[in-house]
C-alpha positions as CSV (number, residue, x, y, z in Angstrom):
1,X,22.9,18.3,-9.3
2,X,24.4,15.0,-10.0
3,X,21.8,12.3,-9.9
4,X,24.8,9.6,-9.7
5,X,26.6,11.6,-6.5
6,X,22.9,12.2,-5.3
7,X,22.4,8.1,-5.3
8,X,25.3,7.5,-3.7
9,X,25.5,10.1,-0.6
10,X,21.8,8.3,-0.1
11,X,23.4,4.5,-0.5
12,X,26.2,5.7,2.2
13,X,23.9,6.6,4.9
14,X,21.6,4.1,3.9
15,X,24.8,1.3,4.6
16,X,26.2,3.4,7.5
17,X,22.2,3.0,9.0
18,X,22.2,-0.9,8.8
19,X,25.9,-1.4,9.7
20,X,27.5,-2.4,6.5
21,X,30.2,-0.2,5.6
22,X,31.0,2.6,3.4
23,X,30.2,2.4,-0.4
24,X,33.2,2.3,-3.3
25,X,31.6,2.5,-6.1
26,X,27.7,2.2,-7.4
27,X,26.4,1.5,-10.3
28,X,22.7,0.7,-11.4
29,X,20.8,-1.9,-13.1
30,X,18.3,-2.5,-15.0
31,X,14.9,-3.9,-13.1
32,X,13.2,-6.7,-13.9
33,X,9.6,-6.1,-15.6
34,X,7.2,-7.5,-12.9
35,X,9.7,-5.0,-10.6
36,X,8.2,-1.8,-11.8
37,X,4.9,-1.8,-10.5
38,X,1.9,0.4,-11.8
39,X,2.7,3.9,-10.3
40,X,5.0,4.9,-12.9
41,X,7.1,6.2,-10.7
42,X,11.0,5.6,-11.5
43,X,12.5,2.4,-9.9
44,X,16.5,1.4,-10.5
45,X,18.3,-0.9,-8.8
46,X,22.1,0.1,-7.6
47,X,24.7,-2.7,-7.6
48,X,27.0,-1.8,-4.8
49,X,31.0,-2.7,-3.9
50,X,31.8,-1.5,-0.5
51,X,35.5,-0.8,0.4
52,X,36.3,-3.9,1.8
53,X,35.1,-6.1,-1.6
54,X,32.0,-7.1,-0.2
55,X,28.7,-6.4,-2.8
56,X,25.3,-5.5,-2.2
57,X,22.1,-3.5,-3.7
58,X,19.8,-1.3,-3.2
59,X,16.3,0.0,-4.6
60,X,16.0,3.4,-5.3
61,X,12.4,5.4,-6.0
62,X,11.7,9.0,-6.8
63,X,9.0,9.0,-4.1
64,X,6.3,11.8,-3.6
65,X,7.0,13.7,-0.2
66,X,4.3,11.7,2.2
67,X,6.2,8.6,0.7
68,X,9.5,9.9,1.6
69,X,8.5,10.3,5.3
70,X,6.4,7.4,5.4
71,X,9.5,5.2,4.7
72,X,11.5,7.4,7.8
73,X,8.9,7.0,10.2
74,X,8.5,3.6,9.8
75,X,12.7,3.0,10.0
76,X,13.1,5.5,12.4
77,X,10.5,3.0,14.7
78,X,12.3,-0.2,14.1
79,X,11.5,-1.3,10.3
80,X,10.4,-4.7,11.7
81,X,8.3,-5.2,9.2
82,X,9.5,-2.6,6.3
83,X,12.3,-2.0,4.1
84,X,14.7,0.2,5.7
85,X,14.9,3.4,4.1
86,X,16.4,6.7,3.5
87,X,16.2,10.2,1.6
88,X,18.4,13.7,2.6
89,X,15.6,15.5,0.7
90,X,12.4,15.5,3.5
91,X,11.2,18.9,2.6
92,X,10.2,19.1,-1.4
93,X,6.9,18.3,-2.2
94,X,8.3,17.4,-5.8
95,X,9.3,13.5,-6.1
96,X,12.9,12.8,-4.9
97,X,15.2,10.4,-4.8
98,X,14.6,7.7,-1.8
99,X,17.2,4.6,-1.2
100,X,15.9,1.3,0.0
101,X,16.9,-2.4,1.3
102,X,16.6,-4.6,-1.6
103,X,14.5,-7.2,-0.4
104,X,15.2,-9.9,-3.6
105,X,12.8,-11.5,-5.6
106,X,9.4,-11.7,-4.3
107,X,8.6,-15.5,-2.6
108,X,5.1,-16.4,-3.0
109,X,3.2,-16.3,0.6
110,X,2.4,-19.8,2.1
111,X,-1.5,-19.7,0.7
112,X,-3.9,-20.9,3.4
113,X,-1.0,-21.1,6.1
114,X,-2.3,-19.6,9.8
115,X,1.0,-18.8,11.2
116,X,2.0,-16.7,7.7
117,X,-1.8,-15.0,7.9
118,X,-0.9,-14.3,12.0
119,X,2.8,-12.7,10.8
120,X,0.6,-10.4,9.0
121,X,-1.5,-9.4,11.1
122,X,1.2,-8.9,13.7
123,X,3.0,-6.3,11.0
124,X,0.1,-4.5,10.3
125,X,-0.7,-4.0,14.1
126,X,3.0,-2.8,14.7
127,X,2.8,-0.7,11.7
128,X,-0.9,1.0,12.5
129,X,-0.2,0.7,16.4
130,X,2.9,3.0,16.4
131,X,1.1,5.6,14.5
132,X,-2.9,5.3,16.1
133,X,-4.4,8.8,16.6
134,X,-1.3,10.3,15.8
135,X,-2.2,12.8,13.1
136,X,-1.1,16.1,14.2
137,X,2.2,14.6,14.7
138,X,2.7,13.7,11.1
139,X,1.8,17.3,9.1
140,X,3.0,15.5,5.9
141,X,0.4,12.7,5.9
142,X,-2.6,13.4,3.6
143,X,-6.1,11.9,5.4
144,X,-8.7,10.1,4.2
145,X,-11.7,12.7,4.4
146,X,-14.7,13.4,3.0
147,X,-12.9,15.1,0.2
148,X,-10.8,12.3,-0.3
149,X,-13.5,9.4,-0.5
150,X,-15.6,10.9,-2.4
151,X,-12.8,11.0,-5.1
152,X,-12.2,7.9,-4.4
153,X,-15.5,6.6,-5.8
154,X,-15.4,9.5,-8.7
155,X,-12.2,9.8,-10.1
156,X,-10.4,6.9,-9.1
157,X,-13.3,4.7,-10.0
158,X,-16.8,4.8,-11.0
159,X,-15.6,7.5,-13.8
160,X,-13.3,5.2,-15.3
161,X,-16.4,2.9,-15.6
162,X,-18.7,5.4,-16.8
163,X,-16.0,6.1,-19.9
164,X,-15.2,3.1,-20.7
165,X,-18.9,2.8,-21.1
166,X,-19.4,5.7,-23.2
167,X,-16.3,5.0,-25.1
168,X,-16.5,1.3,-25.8
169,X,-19.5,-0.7,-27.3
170,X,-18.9,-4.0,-26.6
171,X,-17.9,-3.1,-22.3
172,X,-21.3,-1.2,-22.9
173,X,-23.5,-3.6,-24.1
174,X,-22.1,-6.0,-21.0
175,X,-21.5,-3.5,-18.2
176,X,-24.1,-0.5,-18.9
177,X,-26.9,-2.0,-17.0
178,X,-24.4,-2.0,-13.7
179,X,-23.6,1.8,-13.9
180,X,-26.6,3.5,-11.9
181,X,-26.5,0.8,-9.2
182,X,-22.6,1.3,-9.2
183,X,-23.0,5.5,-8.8
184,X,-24.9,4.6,-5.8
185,X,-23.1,1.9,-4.2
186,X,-20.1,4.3,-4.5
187,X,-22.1,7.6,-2.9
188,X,-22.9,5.4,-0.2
189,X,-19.6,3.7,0.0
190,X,-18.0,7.4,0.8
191,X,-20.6,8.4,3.5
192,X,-20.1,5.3,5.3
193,X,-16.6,6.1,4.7
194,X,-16.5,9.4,5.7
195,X,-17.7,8.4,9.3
196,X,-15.2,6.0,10.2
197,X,-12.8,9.0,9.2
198,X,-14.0,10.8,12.3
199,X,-13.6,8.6,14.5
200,X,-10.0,10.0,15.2
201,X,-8.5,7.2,17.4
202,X,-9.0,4.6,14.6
203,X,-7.2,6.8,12.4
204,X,-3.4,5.5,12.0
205,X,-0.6,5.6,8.7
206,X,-2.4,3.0,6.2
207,X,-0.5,1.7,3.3
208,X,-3.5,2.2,1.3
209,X,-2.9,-0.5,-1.4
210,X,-2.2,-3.6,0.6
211,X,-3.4,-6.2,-2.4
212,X,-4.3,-9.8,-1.6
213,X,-1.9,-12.9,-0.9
214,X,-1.4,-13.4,-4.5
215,X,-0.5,-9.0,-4.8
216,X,2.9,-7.9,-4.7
217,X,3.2,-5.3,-1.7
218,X,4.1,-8.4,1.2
219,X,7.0,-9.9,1.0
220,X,8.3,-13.1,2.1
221,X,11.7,-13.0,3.7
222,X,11.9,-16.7,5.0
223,X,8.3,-16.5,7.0
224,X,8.4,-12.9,8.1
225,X,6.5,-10.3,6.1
226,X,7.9,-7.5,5.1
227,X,5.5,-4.5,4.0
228,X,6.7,-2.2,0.8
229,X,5.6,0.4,-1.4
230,X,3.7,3.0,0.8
231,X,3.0,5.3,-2.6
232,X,-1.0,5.1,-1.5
233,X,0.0,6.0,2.4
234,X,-2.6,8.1,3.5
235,X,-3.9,8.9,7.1
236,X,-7.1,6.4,7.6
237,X,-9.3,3.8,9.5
238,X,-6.7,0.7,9.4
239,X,-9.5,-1.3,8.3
240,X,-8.7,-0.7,4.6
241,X,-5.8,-2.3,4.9
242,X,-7.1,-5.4,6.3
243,X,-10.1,-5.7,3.5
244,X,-8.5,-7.4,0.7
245,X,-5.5,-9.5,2.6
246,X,-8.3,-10.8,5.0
247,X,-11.0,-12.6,4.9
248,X,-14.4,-12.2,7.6
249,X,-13.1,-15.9,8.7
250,X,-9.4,-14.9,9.4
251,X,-10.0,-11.2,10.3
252,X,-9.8,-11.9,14.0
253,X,-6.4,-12.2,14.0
254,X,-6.1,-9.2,13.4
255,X,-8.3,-8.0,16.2
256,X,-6.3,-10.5,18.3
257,X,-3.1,-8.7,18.2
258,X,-4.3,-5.5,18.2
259,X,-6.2,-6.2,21.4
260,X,-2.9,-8.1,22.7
261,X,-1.5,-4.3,21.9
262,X,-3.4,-3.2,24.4
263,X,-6.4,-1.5,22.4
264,X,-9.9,-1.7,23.0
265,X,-11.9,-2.8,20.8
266,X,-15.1,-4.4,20.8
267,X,-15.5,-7.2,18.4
268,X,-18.9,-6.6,17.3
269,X,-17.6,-2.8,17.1
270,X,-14.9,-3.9,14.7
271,X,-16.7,-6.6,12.3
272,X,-19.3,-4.0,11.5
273,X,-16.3,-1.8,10.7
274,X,-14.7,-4.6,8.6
275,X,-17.8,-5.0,6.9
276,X,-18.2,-1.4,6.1
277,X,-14.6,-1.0,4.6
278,X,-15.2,-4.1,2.9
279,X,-16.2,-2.6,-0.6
280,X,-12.4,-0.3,-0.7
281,X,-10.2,-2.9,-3.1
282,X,-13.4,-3.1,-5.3
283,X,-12.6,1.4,-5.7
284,X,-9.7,1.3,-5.8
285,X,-8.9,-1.7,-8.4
286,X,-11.8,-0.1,-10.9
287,X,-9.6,1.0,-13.1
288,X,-7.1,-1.6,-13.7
289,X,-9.7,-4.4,-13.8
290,X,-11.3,-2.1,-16.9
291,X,-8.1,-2.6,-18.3
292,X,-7.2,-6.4,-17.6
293,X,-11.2,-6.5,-19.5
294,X,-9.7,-4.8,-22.4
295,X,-6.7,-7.2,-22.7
296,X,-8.9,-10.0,-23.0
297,X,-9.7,-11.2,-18.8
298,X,-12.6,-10.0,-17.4
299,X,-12.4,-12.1,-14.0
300,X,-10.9,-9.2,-11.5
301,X,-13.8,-6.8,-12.7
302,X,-16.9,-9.7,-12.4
303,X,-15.6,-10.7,-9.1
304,X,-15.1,-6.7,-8.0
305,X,-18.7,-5.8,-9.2
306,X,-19.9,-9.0,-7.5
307,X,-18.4,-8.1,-4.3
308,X,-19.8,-4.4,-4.4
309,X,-23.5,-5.8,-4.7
310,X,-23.8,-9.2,-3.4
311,X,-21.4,-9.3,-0.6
């Protein structure tokens, strides 16, 4: 198949979706460095000239399957808060080629701004109240089970750690004495973690690897947030989205609009569930803070071990 006639069948019913015309010709372009992210998957941008003159561009991604329909569902329900997207391959479970609003350069967030911190929490209630305890609905959405959190704190984690331990003196001779306390703190990470999993109508589409204010998966389009890259998407407790965006000060904005939803929640119910998700960026980000150590910073792991046993 040609890639090229591929792209651009996807650009044309991406345009025809938001209203802006048919395509003449495409043509990509190289992405900026800080564009690429850390998945490895491919990334190109695609300079567009639509029939009438008028230019434009596009992101494409060879997205995994769940991906793929993550990016549908969410346009399909009014991409308030996403990129719209599309892809004419929804069956493969091989990566495929996925076209996407390009949303620009990233704006920094306002830092310390309420009404930026309440957008957010308003996009992640639209985003995790459209899909609550609808599981069976979405057969292409992996969840977040016992299986899967254990790996979570094996693999994806406390592994890396062990290795780099084994491997390398001078992480050994600072970060050895952490690695039994760290086994455990993981073990009992995933039971705690494995609970919340069944209770079903918490369980909603996550993105999975919503970093902080400073990360790069928000975007600011003049105030509004704009979620992106749903490579992690996984079927989950939406508190692990909320863990490392907010804070236990500013987490009840969250809990406003989602009660303003109409959900029911009780706030003591959800704190302790905050609380208990609390540790997931510290997982998750195990392995690329092992790596920031080795290129000389050793901040992001320090502060991730501190949170794990002193929070």
């Amino acid at each position: 198949m040609d890639i090229r006639c591929e792209l651009k069948r996807c650009a044309n019913m991406l345009s025809y979706i938001l209203n802006m015309g048919s395509i003449a010709t495409i043509s990509e372009k190289p992405m900026d460095s800080n564009e690429q992210g850390f998945s490895g998957a491919a990334i190109i941008r695609l300079d567009v000239v639509f029939n009438d003159g008028r230019k434009g561009s596009f992101i494409g991604k060879k997205a995994e399957l769940k991906e793929r329909m993550a990016m549908q569902t969410l346009t399909e329900q009014g991409h308030l808060y996403t990129p719209v997207a599309y892809s004419e391959n929804l069956m493969s479970d091989e990566p495929m080629w996925m076209i996407q609003q390009d949303l620009g350069k990233r704006v920094n967030a306002p830092y310390g701004d309420q009404k930026w911190m309440e957008n957010v929490a308003e996009a992640l209630v639209e985003i995790h109240g459209n899909n609550m305890n609808r599981g069976e609905e979405m057969p292409w959405l992996p969840h977040a089970d016992a299986n899967y959190w254990k790996k979570i704190v094996t693999q994806i984690s406390v592994d890396h750690f062990e290795r780099a331990v084994c491997e390398d003196v001078n992480f050994a001779r600072e970060f050895e004495k952490y690695l039994p306390k760290l086994r455990a703190a993981g073990n009992a990470f995933a039971c705690d973690m494995t609970a919340l999993y069944k209770e079903k109508q918490w369980l909603t589409l996550t993105h999975g690897d919503l970093q902080n204010i400073e990360g790069e998966h928000v975007y600011n389009i003049e105030g509004k947030p704009y979620i992106i890259d749903f490579g992690f998407v996984r079927y989950a407790p939406f508190y692990i989205d909320l863990v490392d965006y907010f804070s236990f000060e500013n987490v009840a904005l969250y809990y406003k609009a989602l009660t303003a939803r109409g959900f029911s929640l009780n706030w003591k119910d959800f704190e302790e569930r905050f609380r208990t998700a609390f540790r997931y960026p510290c997982f998750i980000y195990m392995f690329p803070s092992i790596m920031k150590w080795r290129n000389g910073s050793e901040e992001q792991l320090l502060r991730l071990l501190h949170r794990i046993f002193d929070y």
